[in-house]
PDB file of the backbone (N, CA, C, O) and the ligand in Angstrom, with CONECT records:
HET     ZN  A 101       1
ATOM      1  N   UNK A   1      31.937   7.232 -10.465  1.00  0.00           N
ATOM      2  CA  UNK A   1      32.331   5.852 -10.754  1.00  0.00           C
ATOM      3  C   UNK A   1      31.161   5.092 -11.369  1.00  0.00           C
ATOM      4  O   UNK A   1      30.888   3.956 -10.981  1.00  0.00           O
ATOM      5  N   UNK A   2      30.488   5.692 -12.298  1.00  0.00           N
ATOM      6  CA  UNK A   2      29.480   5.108 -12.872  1.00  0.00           C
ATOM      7  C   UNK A   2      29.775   4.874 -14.810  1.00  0.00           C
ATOM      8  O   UNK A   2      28.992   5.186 -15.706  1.00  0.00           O
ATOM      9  N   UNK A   3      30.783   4.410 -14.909  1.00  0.00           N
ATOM     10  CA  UNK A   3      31.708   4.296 -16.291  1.00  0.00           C
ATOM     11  C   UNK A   3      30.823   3.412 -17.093  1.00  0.00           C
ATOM     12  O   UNK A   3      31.109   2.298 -16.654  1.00  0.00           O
ATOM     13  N   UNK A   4      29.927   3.251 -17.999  1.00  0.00           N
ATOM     14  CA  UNK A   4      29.285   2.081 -18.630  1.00  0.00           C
ATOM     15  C   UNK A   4      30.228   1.735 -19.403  1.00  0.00           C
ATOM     16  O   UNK A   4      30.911   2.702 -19.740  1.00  0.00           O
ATOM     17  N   UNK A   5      30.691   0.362 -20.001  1.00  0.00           N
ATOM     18  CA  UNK A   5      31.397  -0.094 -20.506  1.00  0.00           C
ATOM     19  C   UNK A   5      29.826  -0.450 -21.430  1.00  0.00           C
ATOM     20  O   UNK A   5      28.666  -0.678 -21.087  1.00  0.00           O
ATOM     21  N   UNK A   6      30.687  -0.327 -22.983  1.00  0.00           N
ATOM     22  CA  UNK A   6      29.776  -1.405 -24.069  1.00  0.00           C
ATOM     23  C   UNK A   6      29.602  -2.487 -24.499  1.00  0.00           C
ATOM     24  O   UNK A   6      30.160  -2.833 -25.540  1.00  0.00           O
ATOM     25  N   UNK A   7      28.897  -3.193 -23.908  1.00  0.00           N
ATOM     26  CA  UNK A   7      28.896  -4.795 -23.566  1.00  0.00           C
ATOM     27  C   UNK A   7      27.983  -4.795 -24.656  1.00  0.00           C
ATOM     28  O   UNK A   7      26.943  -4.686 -24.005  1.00  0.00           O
ATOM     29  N   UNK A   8      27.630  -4.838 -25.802  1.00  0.00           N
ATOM     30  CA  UNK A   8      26.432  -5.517 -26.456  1.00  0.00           C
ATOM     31  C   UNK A   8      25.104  -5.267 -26.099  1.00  0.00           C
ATOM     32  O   UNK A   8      24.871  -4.059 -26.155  1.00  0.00           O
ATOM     33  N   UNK A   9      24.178  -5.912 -25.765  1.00  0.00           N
ATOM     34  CA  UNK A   9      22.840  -5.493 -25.799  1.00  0.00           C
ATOM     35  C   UNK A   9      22.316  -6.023 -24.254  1.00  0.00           C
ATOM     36  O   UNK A   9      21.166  -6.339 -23.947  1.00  0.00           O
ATOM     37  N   UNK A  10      23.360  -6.019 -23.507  1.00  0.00           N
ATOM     38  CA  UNK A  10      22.882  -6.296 -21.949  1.00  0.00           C
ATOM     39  C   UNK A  10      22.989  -5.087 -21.224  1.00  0.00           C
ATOM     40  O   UNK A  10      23.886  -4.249 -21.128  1.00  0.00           O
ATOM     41  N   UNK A  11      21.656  -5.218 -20.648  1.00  0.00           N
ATOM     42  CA  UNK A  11      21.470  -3.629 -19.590  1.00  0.00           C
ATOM     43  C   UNK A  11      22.439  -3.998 -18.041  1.00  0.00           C
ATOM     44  O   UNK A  11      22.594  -5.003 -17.348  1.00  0.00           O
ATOM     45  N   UNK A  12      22.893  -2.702 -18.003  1.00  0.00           N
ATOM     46  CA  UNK A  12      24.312  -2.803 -16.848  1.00  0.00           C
ATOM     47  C   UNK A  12      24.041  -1.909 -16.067  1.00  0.00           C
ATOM     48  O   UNK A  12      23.343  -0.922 -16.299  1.00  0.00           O
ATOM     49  N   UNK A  13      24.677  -2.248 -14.898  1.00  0.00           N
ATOM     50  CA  UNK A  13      23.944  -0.900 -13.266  1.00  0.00           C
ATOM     51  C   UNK A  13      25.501  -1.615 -12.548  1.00  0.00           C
ATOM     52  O   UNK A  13      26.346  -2.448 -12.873  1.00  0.00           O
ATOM     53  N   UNK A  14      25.272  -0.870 -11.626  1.00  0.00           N
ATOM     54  CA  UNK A  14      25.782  -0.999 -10.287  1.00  0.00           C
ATOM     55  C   UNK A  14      25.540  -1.002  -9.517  1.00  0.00           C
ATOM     56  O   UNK A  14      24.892   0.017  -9.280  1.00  0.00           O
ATOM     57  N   UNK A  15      25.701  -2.076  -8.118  1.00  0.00           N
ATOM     58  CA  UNK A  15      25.141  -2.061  -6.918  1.00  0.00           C
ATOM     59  C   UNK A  15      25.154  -0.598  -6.367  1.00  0.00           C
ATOM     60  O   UNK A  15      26.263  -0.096  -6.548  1.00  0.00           O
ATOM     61  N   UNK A  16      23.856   0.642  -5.460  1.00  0.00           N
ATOM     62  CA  UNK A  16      24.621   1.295  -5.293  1.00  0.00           C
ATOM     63  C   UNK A  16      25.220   0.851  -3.964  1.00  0.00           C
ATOM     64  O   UNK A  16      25.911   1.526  -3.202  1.00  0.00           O
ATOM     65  N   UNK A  17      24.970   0.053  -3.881  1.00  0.00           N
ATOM     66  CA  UNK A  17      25.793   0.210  -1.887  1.00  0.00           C
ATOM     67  C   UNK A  17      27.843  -0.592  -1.980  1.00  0.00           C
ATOM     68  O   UNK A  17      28.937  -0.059  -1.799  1.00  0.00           O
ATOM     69  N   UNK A  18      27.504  -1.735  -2.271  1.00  0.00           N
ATOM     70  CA  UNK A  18      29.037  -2.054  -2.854  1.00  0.00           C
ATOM     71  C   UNK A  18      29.473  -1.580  -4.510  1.00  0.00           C
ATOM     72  O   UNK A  18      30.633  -1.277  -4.791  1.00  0.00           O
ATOM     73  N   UNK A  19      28.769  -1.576  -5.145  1.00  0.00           N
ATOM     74  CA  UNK A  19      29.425  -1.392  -6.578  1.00  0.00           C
ATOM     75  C   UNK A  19      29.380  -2.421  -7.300  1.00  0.00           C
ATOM     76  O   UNK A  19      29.635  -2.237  -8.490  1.00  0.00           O
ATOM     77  N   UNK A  20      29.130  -3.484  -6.963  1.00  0.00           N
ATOM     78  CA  UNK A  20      29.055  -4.965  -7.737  1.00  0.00           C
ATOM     79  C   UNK A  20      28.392  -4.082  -9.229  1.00  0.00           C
ATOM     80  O   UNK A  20      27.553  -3.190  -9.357  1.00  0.00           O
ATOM     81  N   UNK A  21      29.443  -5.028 -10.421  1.00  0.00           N
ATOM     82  CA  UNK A  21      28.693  -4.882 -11.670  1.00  0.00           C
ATOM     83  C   UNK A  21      27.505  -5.970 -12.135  1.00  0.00           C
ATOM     84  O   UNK A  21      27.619  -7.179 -12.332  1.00  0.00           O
ATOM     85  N   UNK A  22      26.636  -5.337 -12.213  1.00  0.00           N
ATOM     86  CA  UNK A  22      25.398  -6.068 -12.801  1.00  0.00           C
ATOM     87  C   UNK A  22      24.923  -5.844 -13.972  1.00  0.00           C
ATOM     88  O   UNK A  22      24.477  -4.758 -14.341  1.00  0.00           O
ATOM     89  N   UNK A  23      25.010  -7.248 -14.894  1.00  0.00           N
ATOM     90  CA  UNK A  23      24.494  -6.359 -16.132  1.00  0.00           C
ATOM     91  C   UNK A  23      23.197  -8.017 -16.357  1.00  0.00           C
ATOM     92  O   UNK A  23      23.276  -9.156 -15.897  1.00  0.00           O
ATOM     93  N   UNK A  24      22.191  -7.371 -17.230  1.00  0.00           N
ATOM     94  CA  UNK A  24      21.249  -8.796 -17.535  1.00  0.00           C
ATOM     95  C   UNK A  24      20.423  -8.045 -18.796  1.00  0.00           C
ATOM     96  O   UNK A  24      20.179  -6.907 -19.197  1.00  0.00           O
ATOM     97  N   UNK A  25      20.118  -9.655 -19.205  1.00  0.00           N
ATOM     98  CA  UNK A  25      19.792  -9.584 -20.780  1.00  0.00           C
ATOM     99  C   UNK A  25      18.102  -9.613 -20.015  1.00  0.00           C
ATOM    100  O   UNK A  25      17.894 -10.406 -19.097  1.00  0.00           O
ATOM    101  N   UNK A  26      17.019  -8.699 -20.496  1.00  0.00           N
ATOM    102  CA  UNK A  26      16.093  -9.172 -20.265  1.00  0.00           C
ATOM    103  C   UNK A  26      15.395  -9.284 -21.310  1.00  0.00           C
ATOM    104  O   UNK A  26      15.644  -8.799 -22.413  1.00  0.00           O
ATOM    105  N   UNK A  27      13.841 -10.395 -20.771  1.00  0.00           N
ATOM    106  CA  UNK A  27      12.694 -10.333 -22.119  1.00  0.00           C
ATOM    107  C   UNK A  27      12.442  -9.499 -23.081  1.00  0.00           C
ATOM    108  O   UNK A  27      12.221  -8.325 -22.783  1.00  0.00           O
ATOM    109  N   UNK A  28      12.417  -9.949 -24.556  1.00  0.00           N
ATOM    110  CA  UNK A  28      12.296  -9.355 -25.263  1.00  0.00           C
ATOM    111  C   UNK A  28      11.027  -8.441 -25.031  1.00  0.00           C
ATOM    112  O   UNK A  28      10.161  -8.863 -24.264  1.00  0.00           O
ATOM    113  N   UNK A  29      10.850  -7.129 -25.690  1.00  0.00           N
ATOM    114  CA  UNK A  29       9.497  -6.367 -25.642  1.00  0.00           C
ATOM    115  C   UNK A  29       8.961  -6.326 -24.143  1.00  0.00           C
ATOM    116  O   UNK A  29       7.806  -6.697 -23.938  1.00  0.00           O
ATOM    117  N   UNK A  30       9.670  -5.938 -23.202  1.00  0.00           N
ATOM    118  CA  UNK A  30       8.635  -6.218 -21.982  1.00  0.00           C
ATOM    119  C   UNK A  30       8.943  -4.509 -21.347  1.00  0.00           C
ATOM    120  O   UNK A  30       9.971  -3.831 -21.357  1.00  0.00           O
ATOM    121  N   UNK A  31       7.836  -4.284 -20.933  1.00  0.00           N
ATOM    122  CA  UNK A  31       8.047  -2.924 -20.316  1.00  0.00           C
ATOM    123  C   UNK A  31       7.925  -2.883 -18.683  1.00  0.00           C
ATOM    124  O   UNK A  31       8.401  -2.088 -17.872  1.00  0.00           O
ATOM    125  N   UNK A  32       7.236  -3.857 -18.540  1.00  0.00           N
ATOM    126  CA  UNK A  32       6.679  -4.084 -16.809  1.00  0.00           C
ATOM    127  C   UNK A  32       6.073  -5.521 -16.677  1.00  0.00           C
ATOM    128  O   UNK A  32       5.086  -6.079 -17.157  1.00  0.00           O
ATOM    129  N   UNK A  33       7.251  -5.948 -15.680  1.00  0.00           N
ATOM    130  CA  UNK A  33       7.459  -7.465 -15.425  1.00  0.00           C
ATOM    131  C   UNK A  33       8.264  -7.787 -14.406  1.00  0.00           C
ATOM    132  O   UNK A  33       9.246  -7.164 -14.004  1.00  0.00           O
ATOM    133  N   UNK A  34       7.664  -9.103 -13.878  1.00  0.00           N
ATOM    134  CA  UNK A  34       9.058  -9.432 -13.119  1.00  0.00           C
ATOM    135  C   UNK A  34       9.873 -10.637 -13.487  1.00  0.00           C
ATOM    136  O   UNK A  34       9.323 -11.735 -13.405  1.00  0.00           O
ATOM    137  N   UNK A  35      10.766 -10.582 -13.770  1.00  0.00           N
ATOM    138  CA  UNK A  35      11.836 -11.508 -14.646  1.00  0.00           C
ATOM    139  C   UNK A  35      12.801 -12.513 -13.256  1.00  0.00           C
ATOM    140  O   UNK A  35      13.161 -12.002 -12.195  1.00  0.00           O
ATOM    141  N   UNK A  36      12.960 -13.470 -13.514  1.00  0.00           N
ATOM    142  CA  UNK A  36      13.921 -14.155 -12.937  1.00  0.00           C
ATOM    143  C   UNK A  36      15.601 -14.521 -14.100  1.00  0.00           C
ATOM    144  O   UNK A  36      15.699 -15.166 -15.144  1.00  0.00           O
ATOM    145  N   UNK A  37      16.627 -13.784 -13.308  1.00  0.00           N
ATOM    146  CA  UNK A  37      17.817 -14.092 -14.086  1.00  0.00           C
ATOM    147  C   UNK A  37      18.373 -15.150 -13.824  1.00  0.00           C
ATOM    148  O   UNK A  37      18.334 -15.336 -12.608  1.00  0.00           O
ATOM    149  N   UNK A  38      18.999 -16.141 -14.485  1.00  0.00           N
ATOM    150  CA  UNK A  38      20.014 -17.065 -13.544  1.00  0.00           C
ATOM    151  C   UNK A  38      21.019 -16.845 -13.005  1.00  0.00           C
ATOM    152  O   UNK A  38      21.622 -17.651 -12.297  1.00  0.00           O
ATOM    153  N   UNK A  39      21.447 -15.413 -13.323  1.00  0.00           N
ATOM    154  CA  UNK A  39      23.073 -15.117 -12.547  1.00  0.00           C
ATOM    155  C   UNK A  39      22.442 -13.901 -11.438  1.00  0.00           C
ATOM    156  O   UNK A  39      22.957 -13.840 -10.322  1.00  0.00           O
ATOM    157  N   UNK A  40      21.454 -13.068 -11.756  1.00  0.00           N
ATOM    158  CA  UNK A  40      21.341 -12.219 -10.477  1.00  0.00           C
ATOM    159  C   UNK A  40      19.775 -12.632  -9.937  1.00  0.00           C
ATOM    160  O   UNK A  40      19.297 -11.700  -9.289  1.00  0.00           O
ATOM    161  N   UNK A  41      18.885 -13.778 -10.047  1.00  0.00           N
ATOM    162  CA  UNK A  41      18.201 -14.064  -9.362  1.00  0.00           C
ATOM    163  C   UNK A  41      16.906 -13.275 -10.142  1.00  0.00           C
ATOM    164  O   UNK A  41      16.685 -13.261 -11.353  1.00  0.00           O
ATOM    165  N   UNK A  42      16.106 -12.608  -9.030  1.00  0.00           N
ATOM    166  CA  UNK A  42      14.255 -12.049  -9.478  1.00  0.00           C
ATOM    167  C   UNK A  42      14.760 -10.257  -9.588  1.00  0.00           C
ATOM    168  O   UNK A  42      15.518  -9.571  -8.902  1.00  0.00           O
ATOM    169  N   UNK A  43      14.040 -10.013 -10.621  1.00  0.00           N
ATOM    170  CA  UNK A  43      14.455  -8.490 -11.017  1.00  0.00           C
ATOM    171  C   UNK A  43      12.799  -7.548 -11.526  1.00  0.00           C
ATOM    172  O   UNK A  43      12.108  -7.960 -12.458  1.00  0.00           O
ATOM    173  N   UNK A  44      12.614  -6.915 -11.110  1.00  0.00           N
ATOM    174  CA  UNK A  44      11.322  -6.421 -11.170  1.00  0.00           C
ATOM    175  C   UNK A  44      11.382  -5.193 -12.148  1.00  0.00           C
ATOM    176  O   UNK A  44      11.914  -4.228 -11.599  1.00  0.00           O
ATOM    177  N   UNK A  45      10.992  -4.957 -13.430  1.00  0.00           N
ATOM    178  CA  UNK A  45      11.590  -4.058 -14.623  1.00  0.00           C
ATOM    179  C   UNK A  45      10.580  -3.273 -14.848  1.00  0.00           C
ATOM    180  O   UNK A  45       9.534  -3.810 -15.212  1.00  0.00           O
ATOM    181  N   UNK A  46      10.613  -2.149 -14.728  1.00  0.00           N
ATOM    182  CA  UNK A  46       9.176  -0.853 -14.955  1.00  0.00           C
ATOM    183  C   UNK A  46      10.028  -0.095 -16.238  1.00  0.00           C
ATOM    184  O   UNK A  46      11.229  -0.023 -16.498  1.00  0.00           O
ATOM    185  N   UNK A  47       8.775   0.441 -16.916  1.00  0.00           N
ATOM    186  CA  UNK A  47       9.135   2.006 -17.609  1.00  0.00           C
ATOM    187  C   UNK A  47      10.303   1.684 -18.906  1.00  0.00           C
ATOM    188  O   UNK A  47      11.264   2.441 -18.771  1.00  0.00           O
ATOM    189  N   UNK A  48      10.390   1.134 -19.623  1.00  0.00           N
ATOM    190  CA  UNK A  48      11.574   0.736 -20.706  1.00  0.00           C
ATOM    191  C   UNK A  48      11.963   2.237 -21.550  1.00  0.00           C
ATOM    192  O   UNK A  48      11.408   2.286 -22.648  1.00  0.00           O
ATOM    193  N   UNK A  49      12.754   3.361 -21.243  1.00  0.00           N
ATOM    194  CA  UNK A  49      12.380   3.678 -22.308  1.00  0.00           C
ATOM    195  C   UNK A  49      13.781   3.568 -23.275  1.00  0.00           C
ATOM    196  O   UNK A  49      14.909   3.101 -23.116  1.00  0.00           O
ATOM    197  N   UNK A  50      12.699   4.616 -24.903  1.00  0.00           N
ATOM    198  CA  UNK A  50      14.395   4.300 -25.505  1.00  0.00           C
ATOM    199  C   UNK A  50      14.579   5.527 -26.541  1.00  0.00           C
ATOM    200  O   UNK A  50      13.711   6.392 -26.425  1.00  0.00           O
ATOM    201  N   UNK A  51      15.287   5.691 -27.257  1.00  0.00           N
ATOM    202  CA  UNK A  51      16.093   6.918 -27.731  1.00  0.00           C
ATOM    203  C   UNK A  51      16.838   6.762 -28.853  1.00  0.00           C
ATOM    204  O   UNK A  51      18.033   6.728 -28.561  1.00  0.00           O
ATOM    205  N   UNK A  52      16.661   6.669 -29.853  1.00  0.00           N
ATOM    206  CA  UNK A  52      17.609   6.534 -31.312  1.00  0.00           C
ATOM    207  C   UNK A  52      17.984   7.338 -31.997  1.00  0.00           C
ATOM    208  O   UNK A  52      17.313   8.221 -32.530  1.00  0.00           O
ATOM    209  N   UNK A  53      19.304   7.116 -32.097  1.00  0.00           N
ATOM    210  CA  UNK A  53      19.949   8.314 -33.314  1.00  0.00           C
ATOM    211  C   UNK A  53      20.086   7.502 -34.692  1.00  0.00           C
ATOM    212  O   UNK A  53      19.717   6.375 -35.021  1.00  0.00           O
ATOM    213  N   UNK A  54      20.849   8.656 -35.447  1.00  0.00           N
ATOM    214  CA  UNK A  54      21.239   7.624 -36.580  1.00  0.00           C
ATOM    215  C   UNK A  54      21.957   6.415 -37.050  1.00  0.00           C
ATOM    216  O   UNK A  54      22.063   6.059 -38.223  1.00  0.00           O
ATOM    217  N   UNK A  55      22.464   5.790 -35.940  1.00  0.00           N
ATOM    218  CA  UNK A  55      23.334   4.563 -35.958  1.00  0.00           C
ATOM    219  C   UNK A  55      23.354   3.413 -34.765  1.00  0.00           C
ATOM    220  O   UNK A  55      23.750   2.251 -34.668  1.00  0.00           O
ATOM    221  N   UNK A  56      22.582   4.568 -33.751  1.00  0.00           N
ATOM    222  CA  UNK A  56      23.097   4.219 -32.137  1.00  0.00           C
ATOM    223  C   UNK A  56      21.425   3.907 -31.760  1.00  0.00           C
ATOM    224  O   UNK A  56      20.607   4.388 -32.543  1.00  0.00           O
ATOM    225  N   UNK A  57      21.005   3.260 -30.798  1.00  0.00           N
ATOM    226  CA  UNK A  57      19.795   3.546 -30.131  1.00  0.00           C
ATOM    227  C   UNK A  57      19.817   2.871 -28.796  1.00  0.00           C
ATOM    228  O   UNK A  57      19.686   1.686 -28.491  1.00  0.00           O
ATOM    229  N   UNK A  58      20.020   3.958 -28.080  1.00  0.00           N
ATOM    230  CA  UNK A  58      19.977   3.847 -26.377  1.00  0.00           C
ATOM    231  C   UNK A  58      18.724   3.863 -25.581  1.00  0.00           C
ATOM    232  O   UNK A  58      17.772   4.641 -25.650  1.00  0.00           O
ATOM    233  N   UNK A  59      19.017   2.373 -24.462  1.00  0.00           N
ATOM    234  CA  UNK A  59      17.694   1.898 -23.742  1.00  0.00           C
ATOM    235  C   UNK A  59      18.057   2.370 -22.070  1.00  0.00           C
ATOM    236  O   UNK A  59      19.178   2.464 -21.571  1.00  0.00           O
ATOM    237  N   UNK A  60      16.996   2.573 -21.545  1.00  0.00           N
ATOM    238  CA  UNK A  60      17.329   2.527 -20.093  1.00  0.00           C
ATOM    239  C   UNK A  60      15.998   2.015 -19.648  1.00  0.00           C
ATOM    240  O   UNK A  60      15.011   2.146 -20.373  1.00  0.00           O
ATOM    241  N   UNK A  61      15.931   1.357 -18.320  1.00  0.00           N
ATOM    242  CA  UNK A  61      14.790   0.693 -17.659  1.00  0.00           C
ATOM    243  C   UNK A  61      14.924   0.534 -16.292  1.00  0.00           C
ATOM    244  O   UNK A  61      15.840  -0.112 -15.783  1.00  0.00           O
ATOM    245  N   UNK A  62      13.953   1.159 -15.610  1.00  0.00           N
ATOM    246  CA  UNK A  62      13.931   1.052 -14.262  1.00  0.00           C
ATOM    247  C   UNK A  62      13.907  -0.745 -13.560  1.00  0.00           C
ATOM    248  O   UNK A  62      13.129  -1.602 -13.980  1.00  0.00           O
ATOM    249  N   UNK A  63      14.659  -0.917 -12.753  1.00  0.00           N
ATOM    250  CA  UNK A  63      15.072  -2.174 -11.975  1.00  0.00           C
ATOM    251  C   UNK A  63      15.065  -2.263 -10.535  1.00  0.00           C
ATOM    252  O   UNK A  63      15.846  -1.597  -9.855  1.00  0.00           O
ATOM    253  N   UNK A  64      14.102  -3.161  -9.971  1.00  0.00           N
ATOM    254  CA  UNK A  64      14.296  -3.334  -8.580  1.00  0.00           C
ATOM    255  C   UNK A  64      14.562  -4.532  -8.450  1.00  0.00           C
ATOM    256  O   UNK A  64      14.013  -5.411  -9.114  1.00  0.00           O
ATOM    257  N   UNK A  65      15.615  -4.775  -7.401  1.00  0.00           N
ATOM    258  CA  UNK A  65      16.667  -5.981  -7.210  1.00  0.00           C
ATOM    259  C   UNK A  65      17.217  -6.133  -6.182  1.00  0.00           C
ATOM    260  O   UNK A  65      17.545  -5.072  -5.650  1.00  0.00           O
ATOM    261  N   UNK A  66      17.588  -7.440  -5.406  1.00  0.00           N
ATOM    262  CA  UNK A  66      18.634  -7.409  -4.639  1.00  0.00           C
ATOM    263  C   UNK A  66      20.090  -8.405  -5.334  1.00  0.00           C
ATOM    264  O   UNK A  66      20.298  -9.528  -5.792  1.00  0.00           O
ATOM    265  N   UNK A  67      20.851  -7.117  -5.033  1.00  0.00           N
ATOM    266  CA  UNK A  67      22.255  -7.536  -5.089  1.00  0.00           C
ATOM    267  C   UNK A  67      22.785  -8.592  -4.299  1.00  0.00           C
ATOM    268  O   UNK A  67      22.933  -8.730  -3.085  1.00  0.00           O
ATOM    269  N   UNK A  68      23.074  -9.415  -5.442  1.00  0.00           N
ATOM    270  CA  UNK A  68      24.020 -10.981  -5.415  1.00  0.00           C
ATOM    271  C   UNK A  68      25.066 -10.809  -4.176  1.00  0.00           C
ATOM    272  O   UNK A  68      25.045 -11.393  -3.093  1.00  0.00           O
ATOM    273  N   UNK A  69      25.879  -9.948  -4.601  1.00  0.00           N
ATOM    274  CA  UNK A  69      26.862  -9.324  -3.573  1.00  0.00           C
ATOM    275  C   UNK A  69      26.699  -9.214  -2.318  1.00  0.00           C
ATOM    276  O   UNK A  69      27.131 -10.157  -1.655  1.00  0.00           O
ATOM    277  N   UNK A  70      26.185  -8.313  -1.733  1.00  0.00           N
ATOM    278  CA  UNK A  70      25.966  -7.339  -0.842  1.00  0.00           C
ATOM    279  C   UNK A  70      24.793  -7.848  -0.359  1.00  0.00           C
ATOM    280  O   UNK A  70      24.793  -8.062   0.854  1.00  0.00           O
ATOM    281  N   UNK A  71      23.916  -8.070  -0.888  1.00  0.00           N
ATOM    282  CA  UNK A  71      22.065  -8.419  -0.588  1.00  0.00           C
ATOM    283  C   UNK A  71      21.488  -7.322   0.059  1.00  0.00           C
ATOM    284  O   UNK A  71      20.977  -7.308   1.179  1.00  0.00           O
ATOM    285  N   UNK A  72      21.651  -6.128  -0.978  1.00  0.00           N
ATOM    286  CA  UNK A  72      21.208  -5.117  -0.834  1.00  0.00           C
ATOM    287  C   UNK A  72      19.990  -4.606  -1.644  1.00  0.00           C
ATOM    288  O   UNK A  72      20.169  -4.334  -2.832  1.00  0.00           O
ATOM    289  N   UNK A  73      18.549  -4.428  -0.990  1.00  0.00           N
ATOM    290  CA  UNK A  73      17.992  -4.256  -2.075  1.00  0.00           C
ATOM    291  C   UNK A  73      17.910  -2.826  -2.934  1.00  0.00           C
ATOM    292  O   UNK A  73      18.618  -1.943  -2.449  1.00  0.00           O
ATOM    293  N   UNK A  74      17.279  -2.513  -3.941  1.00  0.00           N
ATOM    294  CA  UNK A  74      17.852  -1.779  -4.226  1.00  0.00           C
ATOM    295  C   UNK A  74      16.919  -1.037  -5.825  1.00  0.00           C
ATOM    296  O   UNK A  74      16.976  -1.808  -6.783  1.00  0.00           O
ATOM    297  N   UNK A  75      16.158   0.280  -6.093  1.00  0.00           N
ATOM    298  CA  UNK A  75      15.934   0.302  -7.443  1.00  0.00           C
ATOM    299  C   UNK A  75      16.755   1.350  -8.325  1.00  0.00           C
ATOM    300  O   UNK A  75      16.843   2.448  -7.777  1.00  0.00           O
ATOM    301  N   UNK A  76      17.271   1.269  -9.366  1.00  0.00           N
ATOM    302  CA  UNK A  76      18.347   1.490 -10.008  1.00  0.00           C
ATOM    303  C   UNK A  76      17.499   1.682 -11.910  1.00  0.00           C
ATOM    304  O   UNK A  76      16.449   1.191 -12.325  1.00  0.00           O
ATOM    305  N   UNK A  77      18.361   2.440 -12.519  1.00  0.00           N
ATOM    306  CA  UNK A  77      17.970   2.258 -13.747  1.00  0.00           C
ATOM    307  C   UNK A  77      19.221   1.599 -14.340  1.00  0.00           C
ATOM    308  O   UNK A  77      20.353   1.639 -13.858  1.00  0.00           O
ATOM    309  N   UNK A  78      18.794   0.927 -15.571  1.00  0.00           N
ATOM    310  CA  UNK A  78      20.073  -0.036 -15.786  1.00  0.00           C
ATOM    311  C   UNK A  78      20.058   1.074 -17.454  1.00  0.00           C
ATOM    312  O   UNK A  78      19.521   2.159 -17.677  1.00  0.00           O
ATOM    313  N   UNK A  79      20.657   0.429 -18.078  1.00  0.00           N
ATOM    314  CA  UNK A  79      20.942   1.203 -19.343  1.00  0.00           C
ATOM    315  C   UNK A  79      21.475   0.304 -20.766  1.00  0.00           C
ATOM    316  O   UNK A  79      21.612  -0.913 -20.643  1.00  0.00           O
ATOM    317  N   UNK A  80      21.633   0.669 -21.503  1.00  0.00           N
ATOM    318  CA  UNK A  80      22.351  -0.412 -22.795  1.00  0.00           C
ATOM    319  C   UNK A  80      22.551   0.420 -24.165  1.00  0.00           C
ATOM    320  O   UNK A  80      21.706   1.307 -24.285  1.00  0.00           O
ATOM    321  N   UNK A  81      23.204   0.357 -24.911  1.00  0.00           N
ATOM    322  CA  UNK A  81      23.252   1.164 -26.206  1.00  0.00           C
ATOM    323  C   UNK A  81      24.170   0.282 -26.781  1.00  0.00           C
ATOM    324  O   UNK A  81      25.279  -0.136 -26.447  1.00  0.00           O
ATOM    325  N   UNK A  82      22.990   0.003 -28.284  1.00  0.00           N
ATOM    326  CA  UNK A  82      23.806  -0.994 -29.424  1.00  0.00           C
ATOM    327  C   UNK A  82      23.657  -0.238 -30.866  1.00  0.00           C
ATOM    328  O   UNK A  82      23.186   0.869 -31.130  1.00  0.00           O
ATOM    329  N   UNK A  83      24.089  -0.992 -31.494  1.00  0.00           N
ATOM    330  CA  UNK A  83      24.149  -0.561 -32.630  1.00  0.00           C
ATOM    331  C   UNK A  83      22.998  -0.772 -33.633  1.00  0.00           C
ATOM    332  O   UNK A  83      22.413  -1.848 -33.509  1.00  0.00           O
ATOM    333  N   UNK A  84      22.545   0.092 -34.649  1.00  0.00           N
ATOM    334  CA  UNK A  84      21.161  -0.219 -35.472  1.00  0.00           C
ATOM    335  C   UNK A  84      21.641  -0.724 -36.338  1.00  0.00           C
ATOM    336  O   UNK A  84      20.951  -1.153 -37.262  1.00  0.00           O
TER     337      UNK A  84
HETATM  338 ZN    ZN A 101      25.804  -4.824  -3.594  1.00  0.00          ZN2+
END
């Protein structure tokens, strides 16, 4: 039950303990930071990496967080793939 839907250029996870969908736009260029969202609160972002083909170029980035939901904490890699 880990289905990514293609939302545009926002990185998306799932709680793992309830499943809540989480997705957040973060700072441009940042590899290791801690970001505050306004919809899921303080998010702590390591390791960005990324991967391009000829049309496509897919991101993933490690995330530590507690879930809005649940208030579970939690580190997760989030993911995103847009178009070049
Ligand atoms: Zn949760």
């Amino acid at each position: 039950m880990n289905e990514l839907m293609n939302n545009g250029s926002l990185f998306q996870l799932n709680c793992p303990h309830c499943g809540e969908f989480i997705f957040f736009n973060p700072p441009e260029t940042v590899s290791e930071a801690t970001m505050v969202d306004s919809n899921i609160g303080r998010v702590k972002i390591h390791n960005l990496y990324s991967n391009r083909g000829t049309n496509r170029c897919y991101e993933a980035i490690d995330a530590e967080m507690i879930c809005n939901s649940c208030h579970y904490t939690f580190k997760t890699t989030a993911r995103r793939n847009f178009d070049i």
